[in-house]
MOPAC internal coordinates of N, CA, C and O (Angstrom, degrees):
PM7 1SCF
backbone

  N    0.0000 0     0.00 0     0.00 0    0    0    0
  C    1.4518 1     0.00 0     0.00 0    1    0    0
  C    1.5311 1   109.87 1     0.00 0    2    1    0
  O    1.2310 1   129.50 1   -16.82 1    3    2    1
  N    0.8778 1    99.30 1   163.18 1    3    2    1
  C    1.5360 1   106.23 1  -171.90 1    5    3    2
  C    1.6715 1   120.72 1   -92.58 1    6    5    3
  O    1.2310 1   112.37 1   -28.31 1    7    6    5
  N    1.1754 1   132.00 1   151.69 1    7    6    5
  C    1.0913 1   124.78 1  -149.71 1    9    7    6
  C    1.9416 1    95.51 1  -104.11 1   10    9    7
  O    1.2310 1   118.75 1   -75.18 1   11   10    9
  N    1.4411 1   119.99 1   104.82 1   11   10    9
  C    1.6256 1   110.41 1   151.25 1   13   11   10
  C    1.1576 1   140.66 1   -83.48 1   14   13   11
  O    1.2310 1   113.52 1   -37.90 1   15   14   13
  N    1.4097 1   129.87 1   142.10 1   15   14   13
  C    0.9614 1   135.62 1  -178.63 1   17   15   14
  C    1.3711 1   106.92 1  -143.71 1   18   17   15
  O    1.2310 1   118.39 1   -53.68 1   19   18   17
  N    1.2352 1   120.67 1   126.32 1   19   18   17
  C    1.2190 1   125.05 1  -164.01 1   21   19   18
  C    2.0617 1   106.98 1  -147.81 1   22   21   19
  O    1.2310 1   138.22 1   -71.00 1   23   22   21
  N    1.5549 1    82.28 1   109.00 1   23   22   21
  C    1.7470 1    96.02 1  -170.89 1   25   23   22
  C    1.5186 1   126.54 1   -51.76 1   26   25   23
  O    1.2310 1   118.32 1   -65.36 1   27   26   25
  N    0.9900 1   120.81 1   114.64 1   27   26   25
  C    1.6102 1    91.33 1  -174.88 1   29   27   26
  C    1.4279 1   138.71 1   -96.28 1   30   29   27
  O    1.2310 1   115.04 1    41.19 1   31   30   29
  N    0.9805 1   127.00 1  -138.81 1   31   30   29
  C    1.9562 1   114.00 1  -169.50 1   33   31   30
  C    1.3612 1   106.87 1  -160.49 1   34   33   31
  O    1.2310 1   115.18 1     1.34 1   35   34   33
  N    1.4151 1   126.75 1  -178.66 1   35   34   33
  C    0.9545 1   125.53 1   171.80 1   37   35   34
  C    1.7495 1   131.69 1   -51.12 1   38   37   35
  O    1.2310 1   122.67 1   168.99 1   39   38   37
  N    1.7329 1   112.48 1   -11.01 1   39   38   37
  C    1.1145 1   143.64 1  -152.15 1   41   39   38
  C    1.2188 1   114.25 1  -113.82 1   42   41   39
  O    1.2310 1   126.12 1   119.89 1   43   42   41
  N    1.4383 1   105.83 1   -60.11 1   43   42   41
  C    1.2992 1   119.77 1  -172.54 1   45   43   42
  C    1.7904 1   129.00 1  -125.39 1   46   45   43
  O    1.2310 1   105.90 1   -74.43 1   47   46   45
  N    1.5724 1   143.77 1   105.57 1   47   46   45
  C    0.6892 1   124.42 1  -164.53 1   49   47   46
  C    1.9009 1   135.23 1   -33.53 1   50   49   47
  O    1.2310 1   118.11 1    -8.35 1   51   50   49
  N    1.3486 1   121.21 1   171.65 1   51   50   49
  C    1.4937 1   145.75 1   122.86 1   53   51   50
  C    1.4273 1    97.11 1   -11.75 1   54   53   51
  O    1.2310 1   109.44 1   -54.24 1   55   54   53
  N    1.5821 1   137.40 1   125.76 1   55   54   53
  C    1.3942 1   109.24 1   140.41 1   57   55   54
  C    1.5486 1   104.18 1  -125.38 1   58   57   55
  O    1.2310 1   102.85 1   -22.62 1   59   58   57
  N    1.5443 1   149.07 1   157.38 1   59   58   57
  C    0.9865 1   127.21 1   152.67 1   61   59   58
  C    1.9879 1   101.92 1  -125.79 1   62   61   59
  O    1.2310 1   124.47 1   -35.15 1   63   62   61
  N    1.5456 1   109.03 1   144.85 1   63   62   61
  C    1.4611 1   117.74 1   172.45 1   65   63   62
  C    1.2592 1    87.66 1  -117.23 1   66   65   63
  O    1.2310 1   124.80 1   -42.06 1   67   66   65
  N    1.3932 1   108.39 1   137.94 1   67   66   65
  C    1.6529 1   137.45 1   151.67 1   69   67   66
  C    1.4805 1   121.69 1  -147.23 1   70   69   67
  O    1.2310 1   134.65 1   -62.13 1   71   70   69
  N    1.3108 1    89.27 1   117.87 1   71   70   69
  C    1.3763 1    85.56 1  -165.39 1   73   71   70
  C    1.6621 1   108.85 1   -94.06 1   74   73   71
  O    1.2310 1   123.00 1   164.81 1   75   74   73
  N    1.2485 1   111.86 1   -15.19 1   75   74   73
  C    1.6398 1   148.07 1  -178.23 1   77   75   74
  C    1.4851 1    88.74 1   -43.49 1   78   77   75
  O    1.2310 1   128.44 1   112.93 1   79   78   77
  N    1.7903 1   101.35 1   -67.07 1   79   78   77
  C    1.5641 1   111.81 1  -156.87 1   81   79   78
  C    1.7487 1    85.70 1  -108.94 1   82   81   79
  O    1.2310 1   106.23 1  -153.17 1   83   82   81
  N    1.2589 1   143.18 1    26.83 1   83   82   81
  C    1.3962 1   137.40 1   153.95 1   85   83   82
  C    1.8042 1   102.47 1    53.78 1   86   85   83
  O    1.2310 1   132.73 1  -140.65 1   87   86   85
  N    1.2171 1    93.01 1    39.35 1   87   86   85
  C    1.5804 1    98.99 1   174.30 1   89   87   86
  C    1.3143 1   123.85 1  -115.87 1   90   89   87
  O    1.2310 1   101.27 1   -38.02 1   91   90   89
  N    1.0283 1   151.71 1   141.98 1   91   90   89
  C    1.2841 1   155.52 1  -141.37 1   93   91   90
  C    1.6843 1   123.40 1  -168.39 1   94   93   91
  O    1.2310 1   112.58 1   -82.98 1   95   94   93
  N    1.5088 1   131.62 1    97.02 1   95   94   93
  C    1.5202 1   106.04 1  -149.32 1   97   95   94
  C    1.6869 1    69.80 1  -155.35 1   98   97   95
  O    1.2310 1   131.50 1   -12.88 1   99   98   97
  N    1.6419 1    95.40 1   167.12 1   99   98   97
  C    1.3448 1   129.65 1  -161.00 1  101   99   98
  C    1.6472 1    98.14 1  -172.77 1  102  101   99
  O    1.2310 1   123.40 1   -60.82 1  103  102  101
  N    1.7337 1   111.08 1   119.18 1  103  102  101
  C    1.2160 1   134.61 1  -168.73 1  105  103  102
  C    1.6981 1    97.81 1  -134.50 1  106  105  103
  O    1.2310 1   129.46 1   -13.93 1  107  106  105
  N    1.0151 1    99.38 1   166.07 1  107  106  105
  C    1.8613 1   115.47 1   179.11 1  109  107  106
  C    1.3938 1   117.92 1    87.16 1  110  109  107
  O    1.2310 1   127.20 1    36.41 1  111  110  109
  N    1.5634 1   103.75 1  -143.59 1  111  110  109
  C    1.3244 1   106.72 1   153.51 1  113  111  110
  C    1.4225 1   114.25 1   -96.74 1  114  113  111
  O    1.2310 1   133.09 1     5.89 1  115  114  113
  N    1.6263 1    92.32 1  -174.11 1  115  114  113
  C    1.6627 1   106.53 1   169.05 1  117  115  114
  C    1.4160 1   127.60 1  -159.00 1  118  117  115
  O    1.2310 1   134.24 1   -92.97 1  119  118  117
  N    1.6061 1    90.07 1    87.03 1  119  118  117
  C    1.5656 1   102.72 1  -161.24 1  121  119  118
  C    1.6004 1   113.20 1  -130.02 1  122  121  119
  O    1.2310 1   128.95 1  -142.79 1  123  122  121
  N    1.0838 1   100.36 1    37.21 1  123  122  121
  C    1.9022 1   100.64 1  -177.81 1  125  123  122
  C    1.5479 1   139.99 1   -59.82 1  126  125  123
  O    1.2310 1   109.79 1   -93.23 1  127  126  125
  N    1.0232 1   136.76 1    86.77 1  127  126  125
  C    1.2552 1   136.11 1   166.80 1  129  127  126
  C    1.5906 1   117.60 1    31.04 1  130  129  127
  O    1.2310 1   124.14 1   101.67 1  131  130  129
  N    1.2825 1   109.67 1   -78.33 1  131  130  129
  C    1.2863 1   139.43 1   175.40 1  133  131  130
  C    1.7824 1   136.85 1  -107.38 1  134  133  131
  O    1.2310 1   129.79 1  -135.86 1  135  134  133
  N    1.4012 1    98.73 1    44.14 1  135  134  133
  C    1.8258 1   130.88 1  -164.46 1  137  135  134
  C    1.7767 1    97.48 1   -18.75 1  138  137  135
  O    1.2310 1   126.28 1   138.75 1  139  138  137
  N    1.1265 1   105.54 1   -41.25 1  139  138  137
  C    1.7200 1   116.19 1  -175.01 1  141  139  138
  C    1.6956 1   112.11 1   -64.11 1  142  141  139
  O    1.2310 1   118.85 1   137.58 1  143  142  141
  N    1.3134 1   119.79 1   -42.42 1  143  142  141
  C    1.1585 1   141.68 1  -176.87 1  145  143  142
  C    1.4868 1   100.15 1   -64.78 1  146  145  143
  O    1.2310 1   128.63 1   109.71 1  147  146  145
  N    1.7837 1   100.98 1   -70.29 1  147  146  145
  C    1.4889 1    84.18 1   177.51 1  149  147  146
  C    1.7213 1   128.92 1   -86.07 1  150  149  147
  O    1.2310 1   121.80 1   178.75 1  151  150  149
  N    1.1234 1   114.15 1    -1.25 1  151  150  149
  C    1.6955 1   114.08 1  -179.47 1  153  151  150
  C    1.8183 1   111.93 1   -83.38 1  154  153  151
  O    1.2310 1   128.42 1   138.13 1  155  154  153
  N    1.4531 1   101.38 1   -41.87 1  155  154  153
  C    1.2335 1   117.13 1  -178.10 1  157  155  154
  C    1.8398 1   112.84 1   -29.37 1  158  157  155
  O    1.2310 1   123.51 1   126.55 1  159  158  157
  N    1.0414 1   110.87 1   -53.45 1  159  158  157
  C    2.0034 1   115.05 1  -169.49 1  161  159  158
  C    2.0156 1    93.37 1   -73.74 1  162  161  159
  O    1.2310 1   130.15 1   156.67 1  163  162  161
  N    1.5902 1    98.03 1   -23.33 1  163  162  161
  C    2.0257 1    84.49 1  -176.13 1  165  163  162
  C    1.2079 1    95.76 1   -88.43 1  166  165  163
  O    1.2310 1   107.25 1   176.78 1  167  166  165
  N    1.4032 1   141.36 1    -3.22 1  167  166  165
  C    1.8430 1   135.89 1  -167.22 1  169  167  166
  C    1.1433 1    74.52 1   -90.87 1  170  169  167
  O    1.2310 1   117.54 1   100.33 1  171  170  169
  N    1.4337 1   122.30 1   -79.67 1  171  170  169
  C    1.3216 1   127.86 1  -161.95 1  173  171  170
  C    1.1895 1   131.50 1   -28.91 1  174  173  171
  O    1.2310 1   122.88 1   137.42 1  175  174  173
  N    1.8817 1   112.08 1   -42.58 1  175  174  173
  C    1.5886 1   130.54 1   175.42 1  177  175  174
  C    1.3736 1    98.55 1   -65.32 1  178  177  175
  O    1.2310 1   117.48 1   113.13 1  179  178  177
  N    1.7302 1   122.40 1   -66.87 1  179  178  177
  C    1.1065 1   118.75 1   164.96 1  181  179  178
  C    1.5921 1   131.03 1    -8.56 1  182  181  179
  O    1.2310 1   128.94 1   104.08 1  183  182  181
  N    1.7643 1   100.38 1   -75.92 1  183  182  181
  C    1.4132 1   102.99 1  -175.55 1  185  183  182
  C    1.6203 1   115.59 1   -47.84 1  186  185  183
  O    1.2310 1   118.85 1   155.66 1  187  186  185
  N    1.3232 1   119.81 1   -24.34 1  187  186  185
  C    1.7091 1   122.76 1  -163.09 1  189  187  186
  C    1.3600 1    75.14 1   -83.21 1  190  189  187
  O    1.2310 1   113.59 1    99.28 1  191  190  189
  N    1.6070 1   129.74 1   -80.72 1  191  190  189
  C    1.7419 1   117.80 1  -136.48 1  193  191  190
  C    1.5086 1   102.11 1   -60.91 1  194  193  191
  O    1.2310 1   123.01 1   150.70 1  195  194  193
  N    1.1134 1   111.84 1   -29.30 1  195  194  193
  C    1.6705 1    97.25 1   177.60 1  197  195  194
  C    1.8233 1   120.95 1   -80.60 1  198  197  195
  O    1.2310 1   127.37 1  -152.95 1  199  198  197
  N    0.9623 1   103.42 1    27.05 1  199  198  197
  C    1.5093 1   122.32 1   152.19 1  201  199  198
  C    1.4609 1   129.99 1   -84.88 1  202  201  199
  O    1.2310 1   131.71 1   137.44 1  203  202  201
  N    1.4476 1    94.99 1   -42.56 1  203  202  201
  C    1.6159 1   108.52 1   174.29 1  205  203  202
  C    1.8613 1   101.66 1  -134.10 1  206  205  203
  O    1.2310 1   125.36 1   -93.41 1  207  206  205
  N    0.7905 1   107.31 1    86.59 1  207  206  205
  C    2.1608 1   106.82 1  -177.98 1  209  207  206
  C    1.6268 1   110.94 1   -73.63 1  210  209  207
  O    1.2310 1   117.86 1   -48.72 1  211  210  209
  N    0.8502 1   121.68 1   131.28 1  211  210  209
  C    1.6710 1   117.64 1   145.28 1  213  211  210
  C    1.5681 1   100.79 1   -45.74 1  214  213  211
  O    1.2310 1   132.28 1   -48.59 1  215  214  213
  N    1.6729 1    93.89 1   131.41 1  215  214  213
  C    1.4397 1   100.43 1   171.43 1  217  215  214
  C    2.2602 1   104.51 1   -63.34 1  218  217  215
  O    1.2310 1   117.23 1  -156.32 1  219  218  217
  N    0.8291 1   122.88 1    23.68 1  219  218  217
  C    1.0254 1   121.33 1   152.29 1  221  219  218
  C    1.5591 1   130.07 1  -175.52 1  222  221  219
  O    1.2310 1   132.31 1   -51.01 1  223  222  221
  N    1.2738 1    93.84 1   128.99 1  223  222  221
  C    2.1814 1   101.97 1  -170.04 1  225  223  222
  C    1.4469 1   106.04 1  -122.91 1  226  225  223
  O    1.2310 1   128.92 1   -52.52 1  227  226  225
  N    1.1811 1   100.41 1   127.48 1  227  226  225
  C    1.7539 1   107.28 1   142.13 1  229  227  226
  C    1.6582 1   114.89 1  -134.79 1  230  229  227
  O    1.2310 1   144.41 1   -17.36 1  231  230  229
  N    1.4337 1    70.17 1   162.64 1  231  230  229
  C    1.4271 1   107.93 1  -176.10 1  233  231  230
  C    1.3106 1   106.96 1  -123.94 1  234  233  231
  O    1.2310 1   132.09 1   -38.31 1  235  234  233
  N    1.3230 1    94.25 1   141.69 1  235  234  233
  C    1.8332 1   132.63 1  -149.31 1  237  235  234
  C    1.4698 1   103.72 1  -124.04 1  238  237  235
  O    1.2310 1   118.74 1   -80.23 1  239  238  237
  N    1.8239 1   120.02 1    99.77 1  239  238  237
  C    1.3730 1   114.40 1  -169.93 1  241  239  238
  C    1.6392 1    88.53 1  -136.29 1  242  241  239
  O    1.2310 1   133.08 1   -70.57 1  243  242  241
  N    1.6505 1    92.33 1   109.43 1  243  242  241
  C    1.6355 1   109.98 1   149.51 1  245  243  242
  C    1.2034 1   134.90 1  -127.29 1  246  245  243
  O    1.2310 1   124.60 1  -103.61 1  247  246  245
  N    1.2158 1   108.77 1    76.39 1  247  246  245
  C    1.3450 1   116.79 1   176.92 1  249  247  246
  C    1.4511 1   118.09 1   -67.04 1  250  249  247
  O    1.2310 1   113.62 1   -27.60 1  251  250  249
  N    1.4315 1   129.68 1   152.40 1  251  250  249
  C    1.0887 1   105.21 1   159.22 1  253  251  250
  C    1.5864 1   114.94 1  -119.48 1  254  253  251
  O    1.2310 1   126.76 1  -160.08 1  255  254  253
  N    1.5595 1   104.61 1    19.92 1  255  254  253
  C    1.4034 1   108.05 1   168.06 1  257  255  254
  C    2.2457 1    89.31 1   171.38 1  258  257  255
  O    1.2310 1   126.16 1   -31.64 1  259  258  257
  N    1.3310 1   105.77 1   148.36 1  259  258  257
  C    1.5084 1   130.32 1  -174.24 1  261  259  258
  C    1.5896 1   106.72 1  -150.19 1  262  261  259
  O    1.2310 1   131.00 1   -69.10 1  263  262  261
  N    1.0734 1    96.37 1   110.90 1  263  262  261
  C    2.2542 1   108.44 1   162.28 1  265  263  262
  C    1.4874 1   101.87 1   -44.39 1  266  265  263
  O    1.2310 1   136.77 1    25.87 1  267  266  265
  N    1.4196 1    85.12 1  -154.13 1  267  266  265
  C    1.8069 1    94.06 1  -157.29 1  269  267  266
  C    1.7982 1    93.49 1  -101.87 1  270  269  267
  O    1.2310 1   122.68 1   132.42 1  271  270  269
  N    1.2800 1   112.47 1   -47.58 1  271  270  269
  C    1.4489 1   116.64 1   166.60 1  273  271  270
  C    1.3012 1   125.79 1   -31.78 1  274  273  271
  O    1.2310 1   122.54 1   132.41 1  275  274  273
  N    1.8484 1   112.74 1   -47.59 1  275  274  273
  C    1.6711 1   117.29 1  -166.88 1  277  275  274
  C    1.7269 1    99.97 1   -98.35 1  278  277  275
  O    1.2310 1   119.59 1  -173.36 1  279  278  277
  N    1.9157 1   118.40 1     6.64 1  279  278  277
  C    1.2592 1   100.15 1   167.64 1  281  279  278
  C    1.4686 1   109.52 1   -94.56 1  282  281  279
  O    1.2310 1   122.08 1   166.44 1  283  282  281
  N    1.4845 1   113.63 1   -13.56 1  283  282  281
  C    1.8770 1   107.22 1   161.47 1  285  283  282
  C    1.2949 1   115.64 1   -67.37 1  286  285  283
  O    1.2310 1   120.56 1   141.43 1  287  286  285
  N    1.5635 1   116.54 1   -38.57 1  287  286  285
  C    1.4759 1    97.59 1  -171.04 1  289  287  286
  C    1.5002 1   107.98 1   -69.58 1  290  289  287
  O    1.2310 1   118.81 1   137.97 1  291  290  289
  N    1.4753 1   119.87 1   -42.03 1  291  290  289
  C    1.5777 1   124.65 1   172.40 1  293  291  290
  C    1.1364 1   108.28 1   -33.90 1  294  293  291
  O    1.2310 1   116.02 1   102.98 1  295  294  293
  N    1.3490 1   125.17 1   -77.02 1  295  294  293
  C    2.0017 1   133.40 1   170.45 1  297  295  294
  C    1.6029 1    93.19 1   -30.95 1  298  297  295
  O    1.2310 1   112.09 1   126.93 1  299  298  297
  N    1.2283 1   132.52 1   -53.07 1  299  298  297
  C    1.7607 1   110.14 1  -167.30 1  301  299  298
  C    1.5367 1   121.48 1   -78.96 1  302  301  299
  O    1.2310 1   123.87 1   143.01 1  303  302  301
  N    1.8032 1   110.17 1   -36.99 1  303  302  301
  C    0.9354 1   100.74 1   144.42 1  305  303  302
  C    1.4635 1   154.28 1   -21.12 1  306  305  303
  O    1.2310 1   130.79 1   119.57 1  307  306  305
  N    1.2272 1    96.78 1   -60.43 1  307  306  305
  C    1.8143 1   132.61 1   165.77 1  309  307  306
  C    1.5522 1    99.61 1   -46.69 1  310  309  307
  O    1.2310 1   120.58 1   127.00 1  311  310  309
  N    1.2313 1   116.50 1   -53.00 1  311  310  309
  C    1.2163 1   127.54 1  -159.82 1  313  311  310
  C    1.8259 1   121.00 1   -66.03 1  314  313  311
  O    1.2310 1   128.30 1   147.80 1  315  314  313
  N    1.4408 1   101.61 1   -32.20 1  315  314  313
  C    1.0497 1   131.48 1   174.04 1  317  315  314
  C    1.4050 1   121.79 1   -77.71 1  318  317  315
  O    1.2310 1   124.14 1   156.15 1  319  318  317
  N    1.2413 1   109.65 1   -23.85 1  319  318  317
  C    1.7838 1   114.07 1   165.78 1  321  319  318
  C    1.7997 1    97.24 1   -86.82 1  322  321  319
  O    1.2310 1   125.42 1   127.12 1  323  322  321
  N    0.9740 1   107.18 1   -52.88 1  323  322  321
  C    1.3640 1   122.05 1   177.07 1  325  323  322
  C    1.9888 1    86.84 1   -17.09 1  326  325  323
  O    1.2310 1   124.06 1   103.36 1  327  326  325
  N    1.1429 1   109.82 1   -76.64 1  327  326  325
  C    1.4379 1   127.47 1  -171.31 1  329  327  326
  C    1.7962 1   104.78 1   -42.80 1  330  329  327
  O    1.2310 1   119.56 1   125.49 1  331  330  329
  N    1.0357 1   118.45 1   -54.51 1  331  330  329
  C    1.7171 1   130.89 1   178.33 1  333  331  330
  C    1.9381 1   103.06 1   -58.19 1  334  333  331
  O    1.2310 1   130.34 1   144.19 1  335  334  333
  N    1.0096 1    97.66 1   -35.81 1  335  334  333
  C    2.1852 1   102.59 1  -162.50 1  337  335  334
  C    1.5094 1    76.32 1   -64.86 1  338  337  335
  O    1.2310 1   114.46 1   111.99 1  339  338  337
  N    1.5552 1   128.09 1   -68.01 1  339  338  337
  C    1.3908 1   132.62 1   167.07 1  341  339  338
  C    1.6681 1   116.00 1    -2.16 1  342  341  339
  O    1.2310 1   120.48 1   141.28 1  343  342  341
  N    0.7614 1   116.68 1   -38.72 1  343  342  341
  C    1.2963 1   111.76 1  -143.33 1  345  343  342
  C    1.7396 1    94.27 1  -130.70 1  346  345  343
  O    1.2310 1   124.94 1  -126.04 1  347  346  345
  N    1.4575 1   108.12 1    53.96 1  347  346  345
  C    1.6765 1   120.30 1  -164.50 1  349  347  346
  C    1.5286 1   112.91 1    21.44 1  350  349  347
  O    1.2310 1   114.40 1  -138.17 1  351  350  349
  N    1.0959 1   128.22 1    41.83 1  351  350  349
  C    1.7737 1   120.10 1  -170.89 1  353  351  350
  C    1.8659 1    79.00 1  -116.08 1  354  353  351
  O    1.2310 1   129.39 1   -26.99 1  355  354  353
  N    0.9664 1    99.51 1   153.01 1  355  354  353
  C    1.2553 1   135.00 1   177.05 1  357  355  354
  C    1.7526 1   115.52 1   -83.08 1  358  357  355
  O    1.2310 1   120.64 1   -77.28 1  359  358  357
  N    1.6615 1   116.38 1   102.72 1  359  358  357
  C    1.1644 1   105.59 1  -176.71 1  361  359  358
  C    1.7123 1    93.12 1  -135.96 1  362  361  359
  O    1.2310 1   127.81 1   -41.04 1  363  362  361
  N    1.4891 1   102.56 1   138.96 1  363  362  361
  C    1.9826 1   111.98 1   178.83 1  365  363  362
  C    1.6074 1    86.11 1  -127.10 1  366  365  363
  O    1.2310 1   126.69 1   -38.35 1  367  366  365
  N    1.4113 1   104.74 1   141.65 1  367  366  365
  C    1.7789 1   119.85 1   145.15 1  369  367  366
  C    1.3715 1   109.30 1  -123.30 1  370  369  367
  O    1.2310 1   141.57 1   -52.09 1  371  370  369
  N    1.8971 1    75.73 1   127.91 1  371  370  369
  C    1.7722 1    80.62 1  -172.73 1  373  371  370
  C    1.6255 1    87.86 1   -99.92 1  374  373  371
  O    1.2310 1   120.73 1   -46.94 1  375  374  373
  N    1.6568 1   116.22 1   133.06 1  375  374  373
  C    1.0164 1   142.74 1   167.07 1  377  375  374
  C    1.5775 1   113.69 1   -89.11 1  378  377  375
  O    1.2310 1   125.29 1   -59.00 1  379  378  377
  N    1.6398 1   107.44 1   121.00 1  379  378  377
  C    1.3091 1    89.33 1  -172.71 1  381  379  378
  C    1.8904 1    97.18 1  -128.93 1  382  381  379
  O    1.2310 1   132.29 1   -27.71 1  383  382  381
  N    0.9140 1    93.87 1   152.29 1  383  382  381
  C    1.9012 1   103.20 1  -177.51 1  385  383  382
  C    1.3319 1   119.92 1  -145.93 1  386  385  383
  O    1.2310 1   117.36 1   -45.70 1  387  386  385
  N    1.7190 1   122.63 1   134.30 1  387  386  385
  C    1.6483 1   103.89 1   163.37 1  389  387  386
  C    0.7423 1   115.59 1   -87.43 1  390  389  387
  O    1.2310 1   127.14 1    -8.14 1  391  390  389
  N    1.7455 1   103.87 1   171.86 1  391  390  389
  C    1.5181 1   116.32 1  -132.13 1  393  391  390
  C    1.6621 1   108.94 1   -79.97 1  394  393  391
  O    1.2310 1   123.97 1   165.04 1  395  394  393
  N    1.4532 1   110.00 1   -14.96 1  395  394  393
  C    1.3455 1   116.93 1   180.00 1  397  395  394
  C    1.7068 1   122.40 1  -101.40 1  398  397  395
  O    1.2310 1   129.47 1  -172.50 1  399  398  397
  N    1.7820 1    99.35 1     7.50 1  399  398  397
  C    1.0763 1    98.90 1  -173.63 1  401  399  398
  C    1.8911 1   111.99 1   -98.99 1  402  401  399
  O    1.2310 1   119.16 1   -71.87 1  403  402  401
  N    1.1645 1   119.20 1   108.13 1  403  402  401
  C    1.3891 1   111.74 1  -162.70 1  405  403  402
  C    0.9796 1   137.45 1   -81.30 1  406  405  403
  O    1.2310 1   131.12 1   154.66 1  407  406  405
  N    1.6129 1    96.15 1   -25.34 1  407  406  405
  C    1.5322 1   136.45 1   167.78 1  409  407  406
  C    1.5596 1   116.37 1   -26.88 1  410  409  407
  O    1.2310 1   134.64 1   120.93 1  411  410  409
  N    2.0140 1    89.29 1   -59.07 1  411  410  409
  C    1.5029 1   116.87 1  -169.25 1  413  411  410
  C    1.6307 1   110.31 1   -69.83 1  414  413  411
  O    1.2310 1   137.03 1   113.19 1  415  414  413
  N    1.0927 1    84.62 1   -66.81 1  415  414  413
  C    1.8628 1    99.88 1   158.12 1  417  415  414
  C    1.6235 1   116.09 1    -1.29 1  418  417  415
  O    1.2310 1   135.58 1    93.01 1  419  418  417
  N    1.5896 1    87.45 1   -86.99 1  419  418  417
  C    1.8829 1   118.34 1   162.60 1  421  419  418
  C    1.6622 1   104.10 1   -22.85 1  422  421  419
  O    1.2310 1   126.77 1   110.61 1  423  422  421
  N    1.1729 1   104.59 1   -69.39 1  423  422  421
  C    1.3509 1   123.74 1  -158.37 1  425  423  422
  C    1.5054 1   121.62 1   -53.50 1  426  425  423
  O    1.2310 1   130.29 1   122.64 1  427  426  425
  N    1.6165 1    97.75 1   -57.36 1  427  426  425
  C    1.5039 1    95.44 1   161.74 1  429  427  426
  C    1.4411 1   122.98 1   -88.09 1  430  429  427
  O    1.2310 1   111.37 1  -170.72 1  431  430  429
  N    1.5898 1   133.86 1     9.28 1  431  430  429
  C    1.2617 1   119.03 1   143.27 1  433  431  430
  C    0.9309 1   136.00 1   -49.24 1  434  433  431
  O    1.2310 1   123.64 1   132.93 1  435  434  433
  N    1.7401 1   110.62 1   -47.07 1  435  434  433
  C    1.5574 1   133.87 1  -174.95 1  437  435  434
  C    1.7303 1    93.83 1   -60.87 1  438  437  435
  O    1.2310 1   118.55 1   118.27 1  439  438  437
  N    1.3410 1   120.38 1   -61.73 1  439  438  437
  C    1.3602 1   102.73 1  -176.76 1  441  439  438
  C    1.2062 1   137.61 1   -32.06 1  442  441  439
  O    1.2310 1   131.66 1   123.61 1  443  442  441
  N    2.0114 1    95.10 1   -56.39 1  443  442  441
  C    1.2315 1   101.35 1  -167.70 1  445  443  442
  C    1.5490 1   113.13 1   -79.23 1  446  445  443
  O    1.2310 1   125.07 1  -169.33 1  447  446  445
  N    1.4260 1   107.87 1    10.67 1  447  446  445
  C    1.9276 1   112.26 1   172.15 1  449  447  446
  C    1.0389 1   111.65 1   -84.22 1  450  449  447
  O    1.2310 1   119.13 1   163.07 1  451  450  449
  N    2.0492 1   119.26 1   -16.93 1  451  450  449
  C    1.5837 1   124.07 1  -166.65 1  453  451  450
  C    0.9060 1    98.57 1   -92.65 1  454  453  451
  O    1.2310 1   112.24 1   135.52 1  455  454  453
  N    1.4702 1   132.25 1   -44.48 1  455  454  453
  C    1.5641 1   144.35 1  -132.63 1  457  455  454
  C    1.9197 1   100.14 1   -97.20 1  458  457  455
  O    1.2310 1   127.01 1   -41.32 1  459  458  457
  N    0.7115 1   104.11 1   138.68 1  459  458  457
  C    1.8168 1   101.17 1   170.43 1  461  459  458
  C    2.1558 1   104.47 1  -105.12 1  462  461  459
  O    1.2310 1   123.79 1  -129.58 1  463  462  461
  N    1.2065 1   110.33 1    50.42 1  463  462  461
  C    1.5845 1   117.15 1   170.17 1  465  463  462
  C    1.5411 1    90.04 1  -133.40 1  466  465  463
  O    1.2310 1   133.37 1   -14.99 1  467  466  465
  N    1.6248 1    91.76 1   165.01 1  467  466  465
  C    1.3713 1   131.66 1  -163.51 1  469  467  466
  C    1.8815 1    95.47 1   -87.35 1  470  469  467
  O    1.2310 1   134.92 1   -67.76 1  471  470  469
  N    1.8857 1    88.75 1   112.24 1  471  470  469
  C    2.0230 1    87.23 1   179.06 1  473  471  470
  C    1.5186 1   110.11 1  -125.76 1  474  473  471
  O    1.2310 1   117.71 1   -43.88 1  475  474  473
  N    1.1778 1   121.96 1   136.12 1  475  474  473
  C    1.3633 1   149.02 1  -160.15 1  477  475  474
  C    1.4793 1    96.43 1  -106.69 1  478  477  475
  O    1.2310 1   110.97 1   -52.37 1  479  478  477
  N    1.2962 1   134.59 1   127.63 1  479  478  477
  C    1.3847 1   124.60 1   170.27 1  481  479  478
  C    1.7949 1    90.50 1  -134.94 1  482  481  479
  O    1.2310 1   136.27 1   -36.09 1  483  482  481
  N    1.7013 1    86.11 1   143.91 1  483  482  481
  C    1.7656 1   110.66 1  -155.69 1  485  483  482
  C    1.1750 1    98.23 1  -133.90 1  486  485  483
  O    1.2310 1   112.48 1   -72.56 1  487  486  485
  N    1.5841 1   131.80 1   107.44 1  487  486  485
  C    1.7014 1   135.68 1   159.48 1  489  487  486
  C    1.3040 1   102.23 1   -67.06 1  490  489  487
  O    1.2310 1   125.68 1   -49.75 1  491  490  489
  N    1.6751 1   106.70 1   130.25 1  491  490  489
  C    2.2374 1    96.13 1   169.82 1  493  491  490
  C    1.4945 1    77.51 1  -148.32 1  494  493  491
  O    1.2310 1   120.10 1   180.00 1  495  494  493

């Protein structure tokens, strides 16, 4: 599979897919106009590697802030490893937040209470 990387902006996160090195990460914000427009090519990448997974993935989430739109696609995202942990492969999200931000904190607790994968939460 092919490797994405997709720069981000004031709008829209960092993303990188590797499926090579079973890495998967999203930095910045995540606030896009049109959430479908831009999530659509990472569901899509998504849907292929989780056909065939590295017996082990993480995913790398530093946001330092996401709307209400990019916390569904995050939850589906989520959802989709969810499917790989299934299937004895080895999946961690390392959740990362500063230390004063509580919001974030919040945020990936709630996940990792929905999600049935292995979550790491990281102050930097």
């Amino acid at each position: 599979m092919e490797v994405i990387k997709i720069t981000g902006t004031d709008d829209t996160p960092n993303v990188i897919l590797d499926a090579e090195k079973g890495i998967i990460e999203f930095s910045g914000r995540s606030l896009p106009e049109d959430v479908l427009s831009f999530y659509g090519p990472v569901l899509q990448w998504i849907e292929e590697y989780i056909q065939s997974p590295n017996q082990k993935t993480e995913i790398n989430i530093k946001l330092d802030y996401f709307n209400t739109a990019s916390s569904k696609v995050i939850l589906d995202i989520l959802i989709y490893f969810e499917t790989i942990a299934k299937q004895d492969k080895e999946v961690i999200v390392h959740w990362f937040y500063q230390e004063e931000d509580e919001d974030m904190e919040e945020a990936g607790e709630e996940y990792a209470e929905i999600v049935d994968v292995k979550f790491e939460m990281h102050v930097y």
